[in-house]
N, C-alpha and C positions, 0 to 999 in steps of 0.2 A: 634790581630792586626786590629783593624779599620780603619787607614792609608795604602791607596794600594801603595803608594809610598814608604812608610818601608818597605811594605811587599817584594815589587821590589827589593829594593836596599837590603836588609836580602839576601834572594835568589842569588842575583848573586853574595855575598859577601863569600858565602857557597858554591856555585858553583868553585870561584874562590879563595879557602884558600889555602894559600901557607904550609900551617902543613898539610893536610890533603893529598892535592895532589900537591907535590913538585914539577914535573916533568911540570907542563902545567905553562905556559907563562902567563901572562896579556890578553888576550885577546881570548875573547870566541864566538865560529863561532855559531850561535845560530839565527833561524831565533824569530821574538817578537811572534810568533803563538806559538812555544813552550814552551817560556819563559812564554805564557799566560800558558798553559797546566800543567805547573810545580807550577804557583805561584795561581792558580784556579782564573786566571781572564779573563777579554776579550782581546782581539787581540788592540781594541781601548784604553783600559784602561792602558794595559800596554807601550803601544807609549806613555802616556802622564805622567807616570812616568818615564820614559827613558828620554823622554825631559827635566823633571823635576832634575831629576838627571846629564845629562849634562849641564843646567844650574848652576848649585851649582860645578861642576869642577868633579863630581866624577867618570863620564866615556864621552868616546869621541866614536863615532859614526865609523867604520871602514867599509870596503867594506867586506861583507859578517859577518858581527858582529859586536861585542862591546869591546873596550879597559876600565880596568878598570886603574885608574887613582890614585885613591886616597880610600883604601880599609876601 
């Protein structure tokens, strides 16, 4: 993956599979440092995928996490 915005949006799309783990909701309590730690990028780089992907509709920003929107 050369694209760190794939790689973002891959990750929390695996984090958030409804086959996999049926039981959890839309929306994942997850601070960006971890989600850096999990997708091996930086704390910066992954904010600007996150933006990048709420621009495009596919998650929205919540108080303590990230709603995903459109899987």
């Amino acid at each position: 993956m050369t694209n760190p915005d794939i790689g973002v949006a891959r990750s929390l799309a695996a984090l958030l599979n409804p086959v996999m783990y049926p039981c959890f909701a839309t929306v994942l309590n997850i601070t960006q440092q971890e989600l850096a730690d999990l997708v091996g990028l930086s704390r910066q780089r992954v904010n600007e995928a996150l933006t990048v992907l709420d621009v495009y509709g596919a998650i929205a920003f919540d108080y303590g996490g990230l709603r995903l929107l459109d899987l």
